[in-house]
N, C-alpha and C positions, 0 to 999 in steps of 0.2 A: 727820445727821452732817456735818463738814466737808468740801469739798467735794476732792479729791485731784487728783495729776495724772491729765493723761487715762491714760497708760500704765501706771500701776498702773492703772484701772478696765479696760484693755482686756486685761490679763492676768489679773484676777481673772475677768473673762466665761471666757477663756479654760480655766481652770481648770474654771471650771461645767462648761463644754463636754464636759470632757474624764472629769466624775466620770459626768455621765450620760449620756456613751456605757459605760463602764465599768458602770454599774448596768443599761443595756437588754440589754448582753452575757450579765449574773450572768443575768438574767430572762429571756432568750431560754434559754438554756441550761441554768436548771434547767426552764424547759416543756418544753424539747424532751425532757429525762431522763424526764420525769413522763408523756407523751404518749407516750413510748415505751413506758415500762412499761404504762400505761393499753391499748397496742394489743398487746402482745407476748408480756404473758403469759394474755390469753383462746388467743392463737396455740400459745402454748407449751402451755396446758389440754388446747388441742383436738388437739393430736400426739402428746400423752402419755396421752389416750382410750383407752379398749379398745378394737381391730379386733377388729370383728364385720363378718365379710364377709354379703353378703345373702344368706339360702337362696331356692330356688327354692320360693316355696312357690305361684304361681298354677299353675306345671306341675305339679307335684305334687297340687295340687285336682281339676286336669283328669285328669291318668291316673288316678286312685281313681274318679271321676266313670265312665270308659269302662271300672274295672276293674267297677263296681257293675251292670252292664248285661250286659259280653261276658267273662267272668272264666273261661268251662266249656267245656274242649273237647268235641266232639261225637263221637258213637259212631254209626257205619255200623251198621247193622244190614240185610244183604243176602239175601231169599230165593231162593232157586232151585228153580223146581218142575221135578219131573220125575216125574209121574207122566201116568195116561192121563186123558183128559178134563179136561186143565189148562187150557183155557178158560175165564175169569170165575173161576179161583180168588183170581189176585191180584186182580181187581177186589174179590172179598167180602173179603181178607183187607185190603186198604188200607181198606175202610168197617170194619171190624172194632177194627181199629190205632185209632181215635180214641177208643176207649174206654180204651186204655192208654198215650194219650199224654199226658195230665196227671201221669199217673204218672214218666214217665222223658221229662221236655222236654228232654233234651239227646241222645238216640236216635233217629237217621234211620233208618226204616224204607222200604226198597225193594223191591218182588215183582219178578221175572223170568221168563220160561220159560227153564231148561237146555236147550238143543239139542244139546249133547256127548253120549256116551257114558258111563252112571254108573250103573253096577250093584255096589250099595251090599249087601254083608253084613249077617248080624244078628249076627255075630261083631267085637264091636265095633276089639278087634286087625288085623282083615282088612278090616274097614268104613274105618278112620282110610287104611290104604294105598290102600284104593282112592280115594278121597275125593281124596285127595292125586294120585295121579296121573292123575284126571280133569281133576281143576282144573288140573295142568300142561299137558295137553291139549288144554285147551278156551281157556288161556290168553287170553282178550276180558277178564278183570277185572285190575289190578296188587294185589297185596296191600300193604294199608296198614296203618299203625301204626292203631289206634283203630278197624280193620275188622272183623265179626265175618261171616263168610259161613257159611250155614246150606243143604242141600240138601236138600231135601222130595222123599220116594221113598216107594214101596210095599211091604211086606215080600212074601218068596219066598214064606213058609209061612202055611197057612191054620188056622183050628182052633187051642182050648186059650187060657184065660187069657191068657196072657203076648201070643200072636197075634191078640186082640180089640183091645188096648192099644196106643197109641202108646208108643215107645221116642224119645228123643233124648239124643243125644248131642256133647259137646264135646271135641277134640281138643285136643293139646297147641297146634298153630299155631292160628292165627285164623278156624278152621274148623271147620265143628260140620253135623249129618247130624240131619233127623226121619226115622224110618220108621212109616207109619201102617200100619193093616190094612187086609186085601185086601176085607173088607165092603163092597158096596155102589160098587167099581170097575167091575165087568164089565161090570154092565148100562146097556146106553146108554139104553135105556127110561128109566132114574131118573137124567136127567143133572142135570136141577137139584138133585135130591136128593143125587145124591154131589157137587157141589160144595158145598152149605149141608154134608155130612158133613164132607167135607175139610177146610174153613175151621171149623168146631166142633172139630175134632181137632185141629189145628194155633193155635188163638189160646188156649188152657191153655198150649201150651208157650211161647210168643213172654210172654205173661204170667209163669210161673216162671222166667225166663229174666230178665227184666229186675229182678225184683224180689229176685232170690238170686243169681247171676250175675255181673251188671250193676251193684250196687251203687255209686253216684255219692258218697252223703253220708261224713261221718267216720267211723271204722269208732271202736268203743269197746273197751274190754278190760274184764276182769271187774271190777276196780276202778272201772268209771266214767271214765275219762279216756279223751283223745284217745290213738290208739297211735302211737309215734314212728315213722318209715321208719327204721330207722336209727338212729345214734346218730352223726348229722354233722356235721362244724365248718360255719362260714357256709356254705361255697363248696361244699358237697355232697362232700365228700375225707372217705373211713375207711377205716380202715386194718386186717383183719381178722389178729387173732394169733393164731397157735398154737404151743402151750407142750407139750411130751411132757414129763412129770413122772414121774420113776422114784421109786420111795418108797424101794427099799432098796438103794443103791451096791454092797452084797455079791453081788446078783445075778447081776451082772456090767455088762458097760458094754452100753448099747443102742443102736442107731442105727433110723432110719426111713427111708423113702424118700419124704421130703415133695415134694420135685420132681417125683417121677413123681404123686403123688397130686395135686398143685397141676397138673398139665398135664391128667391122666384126668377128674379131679373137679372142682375150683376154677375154673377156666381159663371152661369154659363157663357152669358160673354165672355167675363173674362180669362173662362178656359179654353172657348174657344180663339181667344186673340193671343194663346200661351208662346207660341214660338215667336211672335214678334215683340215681346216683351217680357218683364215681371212685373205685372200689374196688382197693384193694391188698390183699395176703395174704404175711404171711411165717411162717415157721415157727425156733425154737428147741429146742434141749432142755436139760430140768434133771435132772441126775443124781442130784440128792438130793433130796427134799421134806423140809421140816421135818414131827415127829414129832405135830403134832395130830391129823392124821389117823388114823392108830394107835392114839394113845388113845381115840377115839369109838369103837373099834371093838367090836364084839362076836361072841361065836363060839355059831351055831344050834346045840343040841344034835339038831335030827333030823337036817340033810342034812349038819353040818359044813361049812357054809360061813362066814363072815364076814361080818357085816352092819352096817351104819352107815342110823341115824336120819334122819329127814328133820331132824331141826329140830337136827343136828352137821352139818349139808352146810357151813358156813361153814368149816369146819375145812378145806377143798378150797382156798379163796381164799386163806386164810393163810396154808397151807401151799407157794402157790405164787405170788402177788401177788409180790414179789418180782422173778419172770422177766418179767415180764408188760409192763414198759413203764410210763412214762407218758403216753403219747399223748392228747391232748387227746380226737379221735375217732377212739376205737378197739373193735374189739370182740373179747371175749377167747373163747377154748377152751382148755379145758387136758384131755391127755388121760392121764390119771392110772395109771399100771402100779403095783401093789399089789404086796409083796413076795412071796415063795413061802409064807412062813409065817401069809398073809392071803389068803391066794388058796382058792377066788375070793370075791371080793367083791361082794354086793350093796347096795341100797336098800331099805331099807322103809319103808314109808309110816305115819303117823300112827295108823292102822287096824292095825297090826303086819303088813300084807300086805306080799310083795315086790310093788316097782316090776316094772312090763313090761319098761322098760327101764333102764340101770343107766348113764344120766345124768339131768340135772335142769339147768333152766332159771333163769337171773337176769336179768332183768329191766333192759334198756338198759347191760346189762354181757355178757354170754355165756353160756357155760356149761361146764359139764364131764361127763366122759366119762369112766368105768372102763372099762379096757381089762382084760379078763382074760385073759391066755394061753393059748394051746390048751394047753398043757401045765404047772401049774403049778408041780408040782416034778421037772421033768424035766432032763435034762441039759444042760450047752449046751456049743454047739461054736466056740471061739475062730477065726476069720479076720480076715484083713485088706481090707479094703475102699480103695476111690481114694474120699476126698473131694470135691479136686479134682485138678486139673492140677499142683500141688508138693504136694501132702499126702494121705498114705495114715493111717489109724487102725486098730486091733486093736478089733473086735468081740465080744461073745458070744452076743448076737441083733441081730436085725435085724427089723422090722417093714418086707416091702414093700407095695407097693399093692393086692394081694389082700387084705392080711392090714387094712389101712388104710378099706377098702370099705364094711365097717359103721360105723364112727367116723364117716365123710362122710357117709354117710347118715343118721346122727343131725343133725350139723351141718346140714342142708339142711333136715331137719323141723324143728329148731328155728329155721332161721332163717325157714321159715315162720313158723312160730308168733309171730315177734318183731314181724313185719310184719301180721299179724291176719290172716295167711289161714289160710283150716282146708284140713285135711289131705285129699291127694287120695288117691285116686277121691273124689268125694263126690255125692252121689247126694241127688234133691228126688224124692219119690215123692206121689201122688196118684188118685183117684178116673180121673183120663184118661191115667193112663200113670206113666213117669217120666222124667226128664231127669238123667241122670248126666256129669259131668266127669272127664274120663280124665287120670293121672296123667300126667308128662313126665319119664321116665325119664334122658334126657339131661342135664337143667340143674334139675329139679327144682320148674321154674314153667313155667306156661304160658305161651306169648306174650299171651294174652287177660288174665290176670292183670297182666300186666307191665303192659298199655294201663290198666287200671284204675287201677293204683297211682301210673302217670305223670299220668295225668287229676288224681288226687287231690294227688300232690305239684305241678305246677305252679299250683293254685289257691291252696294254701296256703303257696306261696314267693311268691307274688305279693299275697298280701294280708301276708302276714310281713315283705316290704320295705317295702310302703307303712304299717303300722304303725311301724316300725322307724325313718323320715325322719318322720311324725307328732308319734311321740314325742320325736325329734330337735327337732324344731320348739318345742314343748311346754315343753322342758330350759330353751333358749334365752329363751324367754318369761318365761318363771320366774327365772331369774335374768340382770337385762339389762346385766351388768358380764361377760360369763361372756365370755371369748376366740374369737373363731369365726375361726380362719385359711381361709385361700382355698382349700384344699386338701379342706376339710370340704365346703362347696358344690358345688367339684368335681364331689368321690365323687359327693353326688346327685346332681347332673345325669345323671352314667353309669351310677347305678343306675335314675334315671325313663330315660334312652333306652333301656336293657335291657328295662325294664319294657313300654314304646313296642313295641317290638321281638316280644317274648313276647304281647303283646295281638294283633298282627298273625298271628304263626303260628297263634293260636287262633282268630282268624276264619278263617285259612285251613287250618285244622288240623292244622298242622304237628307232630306231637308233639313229634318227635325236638328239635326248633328254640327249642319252645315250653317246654320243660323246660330246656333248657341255659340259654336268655336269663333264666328265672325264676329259677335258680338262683343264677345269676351277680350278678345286682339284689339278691336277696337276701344274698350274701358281701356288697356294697359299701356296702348299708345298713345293716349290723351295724355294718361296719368303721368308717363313719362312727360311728356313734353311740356307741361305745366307743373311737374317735381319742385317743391318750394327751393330744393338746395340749391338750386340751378343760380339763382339770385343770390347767393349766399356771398360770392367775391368775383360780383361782375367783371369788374378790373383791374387787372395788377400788373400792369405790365415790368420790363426789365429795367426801366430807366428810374422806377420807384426805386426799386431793391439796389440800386447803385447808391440813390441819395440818402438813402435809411443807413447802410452796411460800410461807404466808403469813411463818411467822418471818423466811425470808431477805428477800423482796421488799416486805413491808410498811413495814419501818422506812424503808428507798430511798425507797420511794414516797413517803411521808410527809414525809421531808426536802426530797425534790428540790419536792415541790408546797410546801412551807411555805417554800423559800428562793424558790422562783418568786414565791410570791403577797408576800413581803417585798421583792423587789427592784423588784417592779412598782409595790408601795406607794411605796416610794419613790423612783422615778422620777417617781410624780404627783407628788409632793408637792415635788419641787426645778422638774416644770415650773409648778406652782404658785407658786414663789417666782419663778421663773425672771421668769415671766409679771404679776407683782405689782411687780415691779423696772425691769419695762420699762414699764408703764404711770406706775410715778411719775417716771422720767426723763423720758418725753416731757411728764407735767404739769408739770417743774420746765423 
């Protein structure tokens, strides 16, 4: 080309100059747009991730690990001899014991000599009092939860069957009495003989004792299944109802005295059934019952009484379900008064026999109760009764706690029954005697029962937690988008320290201790594992978050990198010219 002045040539440089700064700017700035998106939205992926907080799952291996070893609390088993020539009795009876220790490994067995005062009846009513206020006497042992203390005496009377045989027996507390026969005491000539006698007499009962008694394993119902303690929410809380169900409003109005019978009756039950639950009890009444029940009915022509079917007993539920609540854990009574013109009313059974007794049992629900009146078409007498402190009501009967007495006493055998124990007195008879369990008039259980049932319910809140955060664990495995808020972890952690906790009282045998802290682990492991949040963003996997995120961010990104890699292009290509122009000026 022609050769121009210099200052057009120094102004068209110029211009180059100034296109590619302008084009390193476009290309700096779309990399930076494209390098941003490139680091920003892996950033933005990983904040918009499911939080899955971590479970505790090594502490959790460990406490199942320490629960599979020390899981069983332990049963004292304490003898106390007091007979003559007790010398080397406990030594035969501790070498004896190893034959029935494979049998019950979680029963300590201990001999002693009595040095107290303890002249034991054969009058088992007058045996338990004396029994009891020896032991207050001689007071050297404390009485423990999971103690079973037994005192080994002679009987008074000599001669006749019954006084050849050892007798034992179990009281209502933690204390229980053998009395062997006077055979083979007196003479000190045959001392090793009546000690090998006395230890022959005395390890039949320590044997039927452990293995009828003393039961360790799950107790089964006629069905075949495990028997529930109860019918408890997580945290061991039920709540017991009773319902008085009037069938015919014409009768007149009824009232009861459930307060006095919830203080005379309830009250000590259900203090003494405290470590295996938090038990409450409240009572209602329903003045009308729907008319099912009435139609099941039918009228005997021998004695004229009224009788209803075992297999119409449903007609009792639905006629009063209704009153009854919804309570998650609850257990129902209803105590059903039959109209005058149904009165009295019994049960019969499948067989056309009348029922013994004239309720019947349901099964992790309650039961109900025909109340028949001493009088059933007799007159009544309208008063007024104090409800409370501002309200009086007009009456025509009244049920008080006398009248209440049998009813509770139903209630307690069946709640026996619900909990798999059999009914007391009950009595293990044999070739060497027999060994009978005396009834607990007061509260309806024995404290020895109670220790058994707490034994049994803390093993299986403790393995029921540790399944419970298992299968927590499990869930989470399964599906790995599944939301675990920090609050889930939590719970476990404080149900395994619970758990920590309850493993400690059982080495140390703590019952009372070791029940509550199991219990508790166990509400906190459910709670976890049925946490509403859990549901909250069942799932979200990654290939959503691509189709949500790509339409908006992809086209960006595509732009911003295809204007980068174009501005860049051509920036080489102007210092290529750039650099081609300067070489032929300095050749010209």
């Amino acid at each position: 080309p022609p050769r121009i002045v210099c200052g057009v040539r120094v102004a068209h440089s110029i211009t180059t100059v100034d296109t590619a700064m302008t084009s390193y700017a476009r290309a700096w700035a779309a990399a930076a747009v494209a390098a941003t998106l490139l680091v920003c939205v892996p950033w933005w992926s990983w904040r918009l991730a499911t939080e899955r907080a971590p479970m505790p799952r090594m502490r959790r291996a460990h406490v199942a690990q320490k629960c599979a070893t020390a899981h069983q609390l332990k049963r004292k088993l304490r003898l106390h001899v007091h007979v003559e020539e007790e010398q080397g009795i406990c030594d035969g009876l501790l070498e004896k014991w190893k034959e029935i220790e494979s049998d019950a490994p979680s029963v300590e067995f201990t001999c002693t000599s009595f040095d107290g005062d303890a002249t034991v009846s054969e009058d088992p009513a007058v045996a338990e009092e004396q029994v009891e206020l020896a032991w207050k006497k001689h007071g050297k042992y404390a009485e423990e939860p999971g103690t079973l203390d037994l005192f080994l005496a002679t009987k008074n009377a000599a001669g006749g069957d019954a006084a050849n045989k050892v007798s034992a027996y179990l009281g209502a507390r933690r204390r229980g009495w053998i009395l062997l026969p006077q055979k083979g005491i007196q003479d000190a000539g045959m001392k090793t003989k009546t000690v090998d006698d006395t230890v022959q007499q005395t390890i039949p009962v320590l044997r039927e004792l452990v293995a009828e008694f003393l039961p360790i394993e799950s107790r089964k119902s006629e069905a075949g299944g495990d028997v529930e303690v109860l019918r408890l929410d997580p945290f061991g809380v039920v709540s017991l109802s009773f319902v008085l169900s009037v069938a015919d409003p014409t009768d007149g109005v009824y009232a009861w005295d459930f307060e006095g019978a919830k203080t005379e009756f309830l009250d000590p039950l259900l203090k003494a059934l405290a470590p295996l639950a938090e038990i409450g009890a409240r009572g209602q009444r329903l003045q009308y019952a729907a008319p099912q029940v009435m139609q099941a009915m039918t009228k005997s022509g021998e004695s004229g009484a009224w009788t209803i079917s075992e297999n119409d007993l449903s007609a009792f539920i639905d006629a009063s379900l209704p009153s009854t609540g919804q309570a998650r854990a609850a257990m129902h009574w209803i105590l059903y008064i039959p109209s005058p013109r149904h009165c009295p009313l019994h049960i019969t059974m499948s067989t056309g026999e009348t029922a013994g007794e004239d309720a019947f049992l349901i099964p992790r629900w309650g039961g109900v109760i025909v109340v028949n009146p001493q009088n059933c078409t007799g007159t009544t007498t309208t008063r007024t009764i104090k409800v409370n402190a501002h309200k009086s009501e007009r009456v025509d009967r009244i049920l008080d706690t006398e009248k209440l007495y049998p009813a509770m006493g139903l209630v307690v055998a069946q709640m026996r029954e619900m909990l798999g124990l059999a009914p007391l007195p009950k009595q293990s008879a044999g070739i060497w005697g027999s060994l009978e369990a005396l009834a607990c008039p007061q509260t309806g259980f024995a404290d020895w029962e109670v220790d058994n049932m707490v034994q049994e319910l803390v093993r299986k809140d403790m393995f029921a937690a540790l399944r419970s955060l298992q299968s927590l664990e499990n869930l989470f495995d399964s599906i790995p988008n599944v939301v675990i808020k920090r609050n889930i972890p939590a719970q476990a952690e404080e149900a395994l320290a619970l758990l920590e906790v309850a493993l400690d009282s059982v080495q140390n045998n703590k019952y009372w201790e070791a029940a509550s802290a199991a219990r508790k682990a166990r509400g906190l492991a459910v709670n976890a594992y049925f946490h509403p949040t859990i549901l909250s963003l069942l799932y979200f996997p990654q290939e959503h978050k691509i189709a949500i995120y790509a339409p908006l961010f992809l086209p960006v990104f595509m732009v911003a990198l295809t204007t980068a890699f174009r501005a860049f292009r051509h920036v080489s290509k102007k210092k290529k010219l750039q650099t081609t122009a300067s070489e032929h000026d300095k050749q010209e």
